[in-house]
Biopython code that builds the backbone (N, CA, C, O; Angstrom):
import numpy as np
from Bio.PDB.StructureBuilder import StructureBuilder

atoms = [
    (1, "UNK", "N", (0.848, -1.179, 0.000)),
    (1, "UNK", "CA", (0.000, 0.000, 0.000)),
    (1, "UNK", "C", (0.890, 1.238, 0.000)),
    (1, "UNK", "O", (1.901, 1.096, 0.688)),
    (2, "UNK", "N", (0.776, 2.258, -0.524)),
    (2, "UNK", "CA", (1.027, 3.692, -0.864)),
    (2, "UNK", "C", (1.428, 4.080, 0.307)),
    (2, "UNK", "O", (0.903, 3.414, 1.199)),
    (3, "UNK", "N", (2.301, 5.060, 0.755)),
    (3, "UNK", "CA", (2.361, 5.612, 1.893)),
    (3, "UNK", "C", (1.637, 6.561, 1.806)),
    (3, "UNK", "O", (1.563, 6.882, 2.992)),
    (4, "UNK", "N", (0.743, 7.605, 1.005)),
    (4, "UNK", "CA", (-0.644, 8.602, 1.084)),
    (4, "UNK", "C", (-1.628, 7.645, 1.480)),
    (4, "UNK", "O", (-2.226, 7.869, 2.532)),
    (5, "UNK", "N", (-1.938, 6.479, 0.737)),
    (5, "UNK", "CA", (-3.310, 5.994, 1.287)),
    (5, "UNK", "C", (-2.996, 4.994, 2.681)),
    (5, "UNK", "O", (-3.953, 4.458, 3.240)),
    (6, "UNK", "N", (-1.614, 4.795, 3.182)),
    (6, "UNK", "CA", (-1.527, 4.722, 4.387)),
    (6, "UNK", "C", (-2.223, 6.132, 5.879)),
    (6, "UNK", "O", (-3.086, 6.341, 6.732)),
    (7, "UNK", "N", (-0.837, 6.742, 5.121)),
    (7, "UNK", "CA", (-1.068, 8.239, 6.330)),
    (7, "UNK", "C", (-3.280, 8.398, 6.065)),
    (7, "UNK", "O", (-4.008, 8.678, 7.018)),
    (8, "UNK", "N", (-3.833, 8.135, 4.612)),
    (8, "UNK", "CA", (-5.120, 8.663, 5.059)),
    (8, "UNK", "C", (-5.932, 7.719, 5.884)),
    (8, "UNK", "O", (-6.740, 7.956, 6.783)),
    (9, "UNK", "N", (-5.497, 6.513, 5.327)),
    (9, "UNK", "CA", (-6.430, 5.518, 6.468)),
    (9, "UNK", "C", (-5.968, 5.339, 7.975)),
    (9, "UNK", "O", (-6.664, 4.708, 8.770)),
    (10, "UNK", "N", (-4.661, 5.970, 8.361)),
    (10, "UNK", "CA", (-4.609, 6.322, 9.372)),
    (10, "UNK", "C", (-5.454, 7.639, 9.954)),
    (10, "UNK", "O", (-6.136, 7.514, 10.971)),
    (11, "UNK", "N", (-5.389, 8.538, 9.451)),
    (11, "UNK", "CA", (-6.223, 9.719, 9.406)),
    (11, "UNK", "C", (-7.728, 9.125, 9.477)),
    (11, "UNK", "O", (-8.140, 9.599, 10.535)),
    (12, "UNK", "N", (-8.580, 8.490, 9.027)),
    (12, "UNK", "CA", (-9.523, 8.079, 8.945)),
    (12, "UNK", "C", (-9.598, 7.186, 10.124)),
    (12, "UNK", "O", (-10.560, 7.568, 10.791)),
    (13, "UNK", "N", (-9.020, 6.167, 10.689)),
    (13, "UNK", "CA", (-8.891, 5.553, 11.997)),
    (13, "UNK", "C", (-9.134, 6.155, 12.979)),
    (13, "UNK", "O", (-10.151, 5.869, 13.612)),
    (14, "UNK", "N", (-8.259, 7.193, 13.416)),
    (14, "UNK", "CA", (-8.095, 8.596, 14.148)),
    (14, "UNK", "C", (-9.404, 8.871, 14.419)),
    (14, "UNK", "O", (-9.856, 8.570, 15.523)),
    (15, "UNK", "N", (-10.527, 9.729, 13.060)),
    (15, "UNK", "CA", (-10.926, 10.543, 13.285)),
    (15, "UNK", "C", (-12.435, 9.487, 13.809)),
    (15, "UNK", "O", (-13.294, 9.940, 14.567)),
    (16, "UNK", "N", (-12.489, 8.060, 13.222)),
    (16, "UNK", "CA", (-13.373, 6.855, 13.525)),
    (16, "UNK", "C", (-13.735, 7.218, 14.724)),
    (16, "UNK", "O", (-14.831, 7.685, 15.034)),
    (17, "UNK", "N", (-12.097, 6.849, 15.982)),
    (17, "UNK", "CA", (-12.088, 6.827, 17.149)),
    (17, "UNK", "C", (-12.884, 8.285, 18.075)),
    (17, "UNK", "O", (-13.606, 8.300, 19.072)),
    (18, "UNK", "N", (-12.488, 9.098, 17.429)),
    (18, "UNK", "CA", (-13.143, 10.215, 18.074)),
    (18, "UNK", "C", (-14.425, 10.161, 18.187)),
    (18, "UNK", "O", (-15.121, 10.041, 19.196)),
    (19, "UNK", "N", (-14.824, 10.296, 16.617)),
    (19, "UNK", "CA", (-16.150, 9.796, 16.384)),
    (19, "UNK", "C", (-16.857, 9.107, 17.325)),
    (19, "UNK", "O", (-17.860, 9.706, 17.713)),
    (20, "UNK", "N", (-16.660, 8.064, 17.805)),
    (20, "UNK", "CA", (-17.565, 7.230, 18.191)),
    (20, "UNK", "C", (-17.543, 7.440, 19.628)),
    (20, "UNK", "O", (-18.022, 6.700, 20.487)),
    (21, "UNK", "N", (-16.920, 8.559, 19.787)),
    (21, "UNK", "CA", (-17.093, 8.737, 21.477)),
    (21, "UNK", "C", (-18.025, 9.980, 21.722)),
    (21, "UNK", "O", (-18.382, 10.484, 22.787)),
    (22, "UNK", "N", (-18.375, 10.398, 20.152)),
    (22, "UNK", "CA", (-19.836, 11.177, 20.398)),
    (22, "UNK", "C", (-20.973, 10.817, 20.806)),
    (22, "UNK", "O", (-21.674, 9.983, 20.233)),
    (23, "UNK", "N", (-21.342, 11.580, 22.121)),
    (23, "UNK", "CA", (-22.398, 10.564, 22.250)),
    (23, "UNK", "C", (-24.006, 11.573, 21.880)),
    (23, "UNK", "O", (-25.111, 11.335, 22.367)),
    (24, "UNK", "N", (-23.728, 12.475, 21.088)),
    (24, "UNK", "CA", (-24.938, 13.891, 20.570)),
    (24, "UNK", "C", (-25.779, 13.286, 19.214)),
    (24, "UNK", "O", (-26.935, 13.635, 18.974)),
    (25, "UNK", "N", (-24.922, 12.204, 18.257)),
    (25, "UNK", "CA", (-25.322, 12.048, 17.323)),
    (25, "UNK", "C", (-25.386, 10.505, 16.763)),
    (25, "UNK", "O", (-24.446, 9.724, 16.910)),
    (26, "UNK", "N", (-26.575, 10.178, 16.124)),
    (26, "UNK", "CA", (-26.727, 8.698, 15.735)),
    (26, "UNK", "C", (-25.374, 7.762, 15.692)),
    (26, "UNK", "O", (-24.252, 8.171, 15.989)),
    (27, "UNK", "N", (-25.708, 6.374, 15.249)),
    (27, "UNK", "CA", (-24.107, 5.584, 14.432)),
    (27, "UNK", "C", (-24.319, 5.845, 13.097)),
    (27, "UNK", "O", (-23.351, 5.720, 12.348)),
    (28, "UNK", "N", (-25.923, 6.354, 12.408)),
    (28, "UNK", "CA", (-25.894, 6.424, 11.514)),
    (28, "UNK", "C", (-25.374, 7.819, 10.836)),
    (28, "UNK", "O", (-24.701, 7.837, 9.806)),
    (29, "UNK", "N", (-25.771, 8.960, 11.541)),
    (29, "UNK", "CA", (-25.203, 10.159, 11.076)),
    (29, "UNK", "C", (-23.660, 10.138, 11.442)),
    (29, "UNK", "O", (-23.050, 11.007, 10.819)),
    (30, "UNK", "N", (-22.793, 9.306, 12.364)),
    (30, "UNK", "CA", (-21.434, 9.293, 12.438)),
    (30, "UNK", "C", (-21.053, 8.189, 11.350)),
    (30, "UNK", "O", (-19.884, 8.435, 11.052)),
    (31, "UNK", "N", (-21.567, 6.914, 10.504)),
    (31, "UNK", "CA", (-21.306, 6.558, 10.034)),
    (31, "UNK", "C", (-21.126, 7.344, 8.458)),
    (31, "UNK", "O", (-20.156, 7.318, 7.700)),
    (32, "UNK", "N", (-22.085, 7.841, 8.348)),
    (32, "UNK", "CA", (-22.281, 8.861, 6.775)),
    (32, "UNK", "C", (-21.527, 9.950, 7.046)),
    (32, "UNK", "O", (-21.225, 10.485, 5.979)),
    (33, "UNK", "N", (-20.851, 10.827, 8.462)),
    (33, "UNK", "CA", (-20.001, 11.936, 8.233)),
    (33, "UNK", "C", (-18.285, 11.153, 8.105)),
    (33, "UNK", "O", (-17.347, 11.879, 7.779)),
    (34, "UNK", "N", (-18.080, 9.849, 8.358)),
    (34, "UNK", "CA", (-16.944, 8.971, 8.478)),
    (34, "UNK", "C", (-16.493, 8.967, 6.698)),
    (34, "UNK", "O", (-15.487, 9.303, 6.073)),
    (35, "UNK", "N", (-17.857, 8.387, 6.330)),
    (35, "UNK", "CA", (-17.699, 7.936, 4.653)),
    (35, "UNK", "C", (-17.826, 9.352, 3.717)),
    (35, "UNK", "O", (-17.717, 9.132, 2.510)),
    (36, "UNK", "N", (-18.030, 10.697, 4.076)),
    (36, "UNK", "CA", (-17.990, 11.767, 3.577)),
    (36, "UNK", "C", (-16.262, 12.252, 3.296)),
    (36, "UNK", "O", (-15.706, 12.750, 2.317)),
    (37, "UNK", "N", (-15.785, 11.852, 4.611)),
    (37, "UNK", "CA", (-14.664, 12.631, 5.105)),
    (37, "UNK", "C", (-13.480, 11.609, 4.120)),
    (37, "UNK", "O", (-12.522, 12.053, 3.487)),
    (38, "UNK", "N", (-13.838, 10.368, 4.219)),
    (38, "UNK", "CA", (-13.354, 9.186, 3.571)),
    (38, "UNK", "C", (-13.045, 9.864, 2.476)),
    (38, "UNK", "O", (-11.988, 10.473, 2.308)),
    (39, "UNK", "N", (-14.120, 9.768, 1.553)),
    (39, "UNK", "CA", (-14.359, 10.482, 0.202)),
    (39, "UNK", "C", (-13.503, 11.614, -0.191)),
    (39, "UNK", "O", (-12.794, 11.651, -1.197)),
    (40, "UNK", "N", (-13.624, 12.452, 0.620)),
    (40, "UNK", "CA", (-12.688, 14.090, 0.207)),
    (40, "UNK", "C", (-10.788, 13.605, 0.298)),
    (40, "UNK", "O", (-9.870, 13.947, -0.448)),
    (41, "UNK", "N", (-10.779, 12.631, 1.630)),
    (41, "UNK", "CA", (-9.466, 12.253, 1.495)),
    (41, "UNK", "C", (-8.849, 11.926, 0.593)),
    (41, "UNK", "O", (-7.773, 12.460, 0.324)),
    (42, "UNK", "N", (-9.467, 10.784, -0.241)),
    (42, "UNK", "CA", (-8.968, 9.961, -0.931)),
    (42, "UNK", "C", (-9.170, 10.641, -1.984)),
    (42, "UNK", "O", (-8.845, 9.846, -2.866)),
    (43, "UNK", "N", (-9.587, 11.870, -2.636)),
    (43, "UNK", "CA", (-9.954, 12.406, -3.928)),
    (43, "UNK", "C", (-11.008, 12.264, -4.768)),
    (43, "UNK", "O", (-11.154, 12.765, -5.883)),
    (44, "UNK", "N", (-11.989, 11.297, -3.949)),
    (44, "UNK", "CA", (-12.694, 10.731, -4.635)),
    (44, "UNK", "C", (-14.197, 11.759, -4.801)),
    (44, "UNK", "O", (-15.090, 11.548, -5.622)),
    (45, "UNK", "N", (-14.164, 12.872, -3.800)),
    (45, "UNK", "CA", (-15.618, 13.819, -3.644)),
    (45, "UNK", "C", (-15.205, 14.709, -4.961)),
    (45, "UNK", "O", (-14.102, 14.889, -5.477)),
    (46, "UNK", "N", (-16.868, 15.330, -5.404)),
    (46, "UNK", "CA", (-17.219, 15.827, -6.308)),
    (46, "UNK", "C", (-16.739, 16.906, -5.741)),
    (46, "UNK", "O", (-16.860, 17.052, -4.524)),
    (47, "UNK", "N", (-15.836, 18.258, -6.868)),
    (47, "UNK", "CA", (-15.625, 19.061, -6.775)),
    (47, "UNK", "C", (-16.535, 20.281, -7.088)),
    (47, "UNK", "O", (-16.777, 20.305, -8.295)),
    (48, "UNK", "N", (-17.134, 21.322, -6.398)),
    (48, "UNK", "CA", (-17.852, 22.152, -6.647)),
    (48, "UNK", "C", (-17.175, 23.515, -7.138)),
    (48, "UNK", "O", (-16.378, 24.262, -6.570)),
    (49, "UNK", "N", (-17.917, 23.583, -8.686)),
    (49, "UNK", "CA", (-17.352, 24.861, -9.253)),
    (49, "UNK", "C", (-18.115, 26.359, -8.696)),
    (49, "UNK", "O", (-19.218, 26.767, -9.060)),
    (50, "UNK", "N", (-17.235, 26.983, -7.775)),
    (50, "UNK", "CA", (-17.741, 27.896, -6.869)),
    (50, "UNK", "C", (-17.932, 28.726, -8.165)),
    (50, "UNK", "O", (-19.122, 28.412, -8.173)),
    (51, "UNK", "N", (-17.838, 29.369, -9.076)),
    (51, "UNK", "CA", (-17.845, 30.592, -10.009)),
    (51, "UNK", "C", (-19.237, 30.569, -10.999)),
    (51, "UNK", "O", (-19.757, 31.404, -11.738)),
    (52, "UNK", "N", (-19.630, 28.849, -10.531)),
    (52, "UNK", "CA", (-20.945, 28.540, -11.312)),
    (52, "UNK", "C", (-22.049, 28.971, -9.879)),
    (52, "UNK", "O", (-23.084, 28.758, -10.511)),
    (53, "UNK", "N", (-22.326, 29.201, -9.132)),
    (53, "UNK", "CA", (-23.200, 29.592, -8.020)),
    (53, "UNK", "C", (-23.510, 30.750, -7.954)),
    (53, "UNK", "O", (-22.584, 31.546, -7.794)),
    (54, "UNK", "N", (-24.640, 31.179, -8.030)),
    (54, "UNK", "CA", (-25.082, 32.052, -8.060)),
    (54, "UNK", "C", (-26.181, 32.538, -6.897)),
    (54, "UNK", "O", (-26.856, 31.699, -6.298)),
    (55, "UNK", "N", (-26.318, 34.217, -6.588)),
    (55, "UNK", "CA", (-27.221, 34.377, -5.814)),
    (55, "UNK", "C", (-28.774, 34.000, -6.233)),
    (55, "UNK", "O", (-29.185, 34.387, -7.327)),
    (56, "UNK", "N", (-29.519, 33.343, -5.470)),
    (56, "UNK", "CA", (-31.120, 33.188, -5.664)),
    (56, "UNK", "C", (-31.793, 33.970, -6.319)),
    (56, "UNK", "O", (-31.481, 35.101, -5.947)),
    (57, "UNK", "N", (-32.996, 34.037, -7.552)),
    (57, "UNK", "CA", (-33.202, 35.547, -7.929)),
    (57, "UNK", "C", (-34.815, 35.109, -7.005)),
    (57, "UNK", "O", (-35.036, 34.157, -6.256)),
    (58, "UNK", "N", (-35.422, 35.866, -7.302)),
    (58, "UNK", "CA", (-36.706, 36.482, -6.271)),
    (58, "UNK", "C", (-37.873, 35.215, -6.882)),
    (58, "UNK", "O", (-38.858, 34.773, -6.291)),
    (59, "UNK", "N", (-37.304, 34.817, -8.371)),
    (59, "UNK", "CA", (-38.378, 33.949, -8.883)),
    (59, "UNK", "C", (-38.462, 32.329, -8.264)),
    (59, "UNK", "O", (-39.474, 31.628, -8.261)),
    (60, "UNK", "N", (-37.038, 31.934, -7.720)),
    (60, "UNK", "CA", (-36.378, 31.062, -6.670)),
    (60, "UNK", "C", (-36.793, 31.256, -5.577)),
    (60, "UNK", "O", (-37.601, 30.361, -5.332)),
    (61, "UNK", "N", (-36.714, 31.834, -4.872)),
    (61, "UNK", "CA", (-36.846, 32.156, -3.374)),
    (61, "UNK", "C", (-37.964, 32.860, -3.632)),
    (61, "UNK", "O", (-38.136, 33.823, -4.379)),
    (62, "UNK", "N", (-39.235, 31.855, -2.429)),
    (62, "UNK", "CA", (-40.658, 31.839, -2.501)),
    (62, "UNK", "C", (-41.084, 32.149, -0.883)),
    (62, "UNK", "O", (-41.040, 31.299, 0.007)),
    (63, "UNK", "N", (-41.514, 33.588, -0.706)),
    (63, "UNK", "CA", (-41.760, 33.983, 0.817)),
    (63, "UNK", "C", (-42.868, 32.862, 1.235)),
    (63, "UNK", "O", (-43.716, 32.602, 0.381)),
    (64, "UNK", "N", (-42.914, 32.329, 2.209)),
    (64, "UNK", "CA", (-43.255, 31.120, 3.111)),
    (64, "UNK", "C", (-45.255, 31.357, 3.015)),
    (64, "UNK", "O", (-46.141, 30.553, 2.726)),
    (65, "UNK", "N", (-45.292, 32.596, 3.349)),
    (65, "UNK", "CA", (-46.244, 33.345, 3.270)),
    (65, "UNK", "C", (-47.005, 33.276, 1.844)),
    (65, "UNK", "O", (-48.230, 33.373, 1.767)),
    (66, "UNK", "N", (-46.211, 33.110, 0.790)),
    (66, "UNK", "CA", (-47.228, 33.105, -0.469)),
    (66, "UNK", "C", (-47.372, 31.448, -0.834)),
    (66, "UNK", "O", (-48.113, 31.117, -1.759)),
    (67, "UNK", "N", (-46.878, 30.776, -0.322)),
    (67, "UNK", "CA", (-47.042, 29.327, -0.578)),
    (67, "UNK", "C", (-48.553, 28.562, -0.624)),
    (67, "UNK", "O", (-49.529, 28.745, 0.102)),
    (68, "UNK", "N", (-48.412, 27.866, -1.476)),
    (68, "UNK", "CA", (-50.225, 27.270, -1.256)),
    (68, "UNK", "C", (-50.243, 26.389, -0.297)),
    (68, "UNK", "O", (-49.384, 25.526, -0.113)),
    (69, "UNK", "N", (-51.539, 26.632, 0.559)),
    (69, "UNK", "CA", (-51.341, 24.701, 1.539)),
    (69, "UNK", "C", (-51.586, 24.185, 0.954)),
    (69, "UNK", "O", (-52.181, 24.385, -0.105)),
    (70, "UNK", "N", (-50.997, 22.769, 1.698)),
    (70, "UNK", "CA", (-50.708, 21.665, 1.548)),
    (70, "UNK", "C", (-51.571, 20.735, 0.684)),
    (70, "UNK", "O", (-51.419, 21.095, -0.483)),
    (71, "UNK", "N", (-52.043, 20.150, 0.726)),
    (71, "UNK", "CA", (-53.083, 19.360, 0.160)),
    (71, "UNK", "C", (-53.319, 17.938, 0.670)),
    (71, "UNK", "O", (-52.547, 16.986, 0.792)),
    (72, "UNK", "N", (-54.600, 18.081, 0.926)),
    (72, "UNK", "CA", (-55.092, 16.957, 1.884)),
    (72, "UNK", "C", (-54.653, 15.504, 1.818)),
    (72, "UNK", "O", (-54.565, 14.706, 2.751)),
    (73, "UNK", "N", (-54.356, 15.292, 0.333)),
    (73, "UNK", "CA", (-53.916, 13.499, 0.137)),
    (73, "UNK", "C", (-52.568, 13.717, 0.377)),
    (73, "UNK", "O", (-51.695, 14.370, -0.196)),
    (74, "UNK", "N", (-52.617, 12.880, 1.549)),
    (74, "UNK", "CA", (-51.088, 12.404, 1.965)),
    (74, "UNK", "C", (-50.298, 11.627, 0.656)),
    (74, "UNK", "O", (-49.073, 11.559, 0.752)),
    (75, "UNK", "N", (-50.752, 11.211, -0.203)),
    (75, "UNK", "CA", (-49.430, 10.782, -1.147)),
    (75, "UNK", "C", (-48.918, 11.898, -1.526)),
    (75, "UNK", "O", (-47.712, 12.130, -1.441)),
    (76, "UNK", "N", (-50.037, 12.962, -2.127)),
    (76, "UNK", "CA", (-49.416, 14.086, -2.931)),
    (76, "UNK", "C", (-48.796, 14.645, -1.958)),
    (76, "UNK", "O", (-47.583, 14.613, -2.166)),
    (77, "UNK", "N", (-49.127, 15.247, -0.790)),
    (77, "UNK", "CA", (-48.126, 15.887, 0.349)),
    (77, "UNK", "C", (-46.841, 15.146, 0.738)),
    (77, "UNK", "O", (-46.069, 15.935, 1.284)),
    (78, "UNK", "N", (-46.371, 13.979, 0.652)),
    (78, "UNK", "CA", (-45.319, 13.297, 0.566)),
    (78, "UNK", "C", (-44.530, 13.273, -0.671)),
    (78, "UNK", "O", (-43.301, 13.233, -0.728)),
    (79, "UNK", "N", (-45.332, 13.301, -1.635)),
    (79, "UNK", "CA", (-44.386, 13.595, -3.001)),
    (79, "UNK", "C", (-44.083, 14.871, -3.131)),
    (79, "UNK", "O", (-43.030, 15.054, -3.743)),
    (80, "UNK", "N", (-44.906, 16.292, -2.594)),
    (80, "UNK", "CA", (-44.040, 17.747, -2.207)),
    (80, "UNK", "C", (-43.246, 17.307, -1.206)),
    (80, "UNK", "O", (-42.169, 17.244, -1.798)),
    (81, "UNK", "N", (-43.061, 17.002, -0.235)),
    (81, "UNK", "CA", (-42.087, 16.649, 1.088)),
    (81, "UNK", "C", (-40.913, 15.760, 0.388)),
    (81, "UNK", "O", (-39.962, 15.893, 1.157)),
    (82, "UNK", "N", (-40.615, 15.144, -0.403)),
    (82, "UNK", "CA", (-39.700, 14.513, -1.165)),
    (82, "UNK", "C", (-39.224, 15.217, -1.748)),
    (82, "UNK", "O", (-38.016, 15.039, -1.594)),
    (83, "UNK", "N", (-39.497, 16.440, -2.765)),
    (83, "UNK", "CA", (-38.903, 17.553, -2.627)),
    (83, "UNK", "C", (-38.209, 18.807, -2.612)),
    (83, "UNK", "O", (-37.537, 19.431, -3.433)),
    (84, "UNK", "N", (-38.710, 19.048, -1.000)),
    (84, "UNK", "CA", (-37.976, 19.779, -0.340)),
    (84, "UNK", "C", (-36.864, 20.115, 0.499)),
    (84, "UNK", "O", (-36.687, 19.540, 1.574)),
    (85, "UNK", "N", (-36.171, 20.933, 0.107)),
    (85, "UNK", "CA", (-34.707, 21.298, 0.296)),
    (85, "UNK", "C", (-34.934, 22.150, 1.618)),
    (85, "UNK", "O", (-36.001, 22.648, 1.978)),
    (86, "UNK", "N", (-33.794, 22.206, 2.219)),
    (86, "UNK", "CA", (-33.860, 23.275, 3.851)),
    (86, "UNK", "C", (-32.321, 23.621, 3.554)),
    (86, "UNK", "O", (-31.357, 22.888, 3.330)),
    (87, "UNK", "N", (-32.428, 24.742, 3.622)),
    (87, "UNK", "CA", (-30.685, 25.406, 3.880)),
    (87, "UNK", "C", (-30.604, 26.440, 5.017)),
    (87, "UNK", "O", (-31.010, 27.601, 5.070)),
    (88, "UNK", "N", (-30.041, 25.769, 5.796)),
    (88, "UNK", "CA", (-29.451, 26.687, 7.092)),
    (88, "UNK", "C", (-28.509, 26.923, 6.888)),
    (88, "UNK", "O", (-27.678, 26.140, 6.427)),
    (89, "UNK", "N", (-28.245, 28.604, 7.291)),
    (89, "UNK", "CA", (-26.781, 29.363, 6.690)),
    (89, "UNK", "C", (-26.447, 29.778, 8.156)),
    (89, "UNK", "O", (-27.345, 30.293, 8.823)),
    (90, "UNK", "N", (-25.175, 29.580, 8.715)),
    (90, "UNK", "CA", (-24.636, 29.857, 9.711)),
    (90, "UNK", "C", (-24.098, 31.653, 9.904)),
    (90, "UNK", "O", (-23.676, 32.323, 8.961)),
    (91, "UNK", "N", (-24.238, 32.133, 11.251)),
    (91, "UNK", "CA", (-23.217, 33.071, 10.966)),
    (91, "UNK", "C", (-23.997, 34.434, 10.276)),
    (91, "UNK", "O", (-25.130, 34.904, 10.379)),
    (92, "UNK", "N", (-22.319, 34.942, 9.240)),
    (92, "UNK", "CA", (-22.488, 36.069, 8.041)),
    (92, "UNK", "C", (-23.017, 35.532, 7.038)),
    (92, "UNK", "O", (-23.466, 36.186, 6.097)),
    (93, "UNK", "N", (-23.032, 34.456, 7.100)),
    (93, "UNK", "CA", (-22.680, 33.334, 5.403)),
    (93, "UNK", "C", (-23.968, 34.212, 4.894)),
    (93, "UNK", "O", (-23.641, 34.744, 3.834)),
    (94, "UNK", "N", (-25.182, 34.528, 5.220)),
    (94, "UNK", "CA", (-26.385, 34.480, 4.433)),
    (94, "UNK", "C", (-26.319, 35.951, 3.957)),
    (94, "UNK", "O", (-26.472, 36.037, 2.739)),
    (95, "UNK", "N", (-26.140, 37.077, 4.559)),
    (95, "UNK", "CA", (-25.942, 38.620, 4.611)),
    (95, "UNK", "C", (-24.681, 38.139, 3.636)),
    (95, "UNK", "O", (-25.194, 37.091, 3.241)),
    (96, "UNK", "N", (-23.990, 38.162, 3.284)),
    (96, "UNK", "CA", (-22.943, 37.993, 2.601)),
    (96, "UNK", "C", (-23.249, 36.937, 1.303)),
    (96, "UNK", "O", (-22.385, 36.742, 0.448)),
    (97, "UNK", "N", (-24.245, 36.445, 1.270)),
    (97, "UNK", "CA", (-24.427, 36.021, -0.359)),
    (97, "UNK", "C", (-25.628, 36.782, -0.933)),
    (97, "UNK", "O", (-26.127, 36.587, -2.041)),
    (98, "UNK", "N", (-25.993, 37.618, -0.077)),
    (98, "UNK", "CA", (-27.343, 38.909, -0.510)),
    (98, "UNK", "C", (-28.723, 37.971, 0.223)),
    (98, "UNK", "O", (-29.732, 38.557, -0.170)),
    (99, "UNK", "N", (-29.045, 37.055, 0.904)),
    (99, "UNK", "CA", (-29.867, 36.863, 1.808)),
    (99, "UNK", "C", (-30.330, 37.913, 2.746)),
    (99, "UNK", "O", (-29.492, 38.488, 3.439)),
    (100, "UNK", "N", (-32.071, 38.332, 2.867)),
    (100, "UNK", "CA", (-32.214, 39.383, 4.040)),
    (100, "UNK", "C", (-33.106, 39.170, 4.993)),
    (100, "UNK", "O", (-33.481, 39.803, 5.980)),
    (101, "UNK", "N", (-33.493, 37.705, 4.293)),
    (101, "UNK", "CA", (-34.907, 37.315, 5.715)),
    (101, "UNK", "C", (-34.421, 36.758, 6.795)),
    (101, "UNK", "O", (-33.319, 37.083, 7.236)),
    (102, "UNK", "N", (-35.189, 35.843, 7.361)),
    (102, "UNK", "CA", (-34.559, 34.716, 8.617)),
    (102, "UNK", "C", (-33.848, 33.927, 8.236)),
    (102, "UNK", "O", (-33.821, 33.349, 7.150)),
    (103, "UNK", "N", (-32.833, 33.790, 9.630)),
    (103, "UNK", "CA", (-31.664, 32.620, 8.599)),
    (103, "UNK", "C", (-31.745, 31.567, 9.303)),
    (103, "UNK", "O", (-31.126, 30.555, 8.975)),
]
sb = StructureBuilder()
sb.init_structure("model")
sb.init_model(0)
sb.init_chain("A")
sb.init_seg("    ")
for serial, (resi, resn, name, xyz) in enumerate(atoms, 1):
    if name == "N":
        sb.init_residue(resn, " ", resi, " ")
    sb.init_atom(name, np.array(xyz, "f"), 0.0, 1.0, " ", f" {name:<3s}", serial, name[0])
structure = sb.get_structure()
């Protein structure tokens, strides 16, 4: 074996051990942030072209307030709930990509 994909699966061992002495969050959400971190190590995560992102225009971003309810048949309300996206912006992050409502 490579001495990079040594030092990372050591790195990955490491960060296992820590891991699992969380005791705030599932085995399943520590198992999927393990195999994330895996991923970026090894080169293998999708690279995001930051210059392609753009701010939301107004026709995107739909005030909560003009939304239609729901609709009574639970299939169709599960096939809107399938989906839907949630983005929580920490911090400046949201004021700083031109966001001005609740963050």
């Amino acid at each position: 074996m490579a001495a990079a994909a040594v030092a990372v699966d050591s790195k990955i061992d490491n960060l296992r051990d820590a891991v699992t002495k969380l005791g705030e969050i599932s085995e399943n959400e520590k198992a999927g942030f393990i195999s994330l971190v895996s991923r970026y190590l090894s080169g293998e995560a999708e690279q995001i072209e930051w210059s392609k992102i753009q701010t939301p225009t107004d026709e995107v971003v739909v005030p909560y307030d003009t939304l239609a309810p729901p609709p009574e048949d639970l299939d169709a309300m599960k096939a809107l709930l399938d989906k839907l996206v949630v983005l929580k912006l920490n911090g400046g992050l949201g004021t700083t990509m031109g966001c001005t409502g609740p963050k």
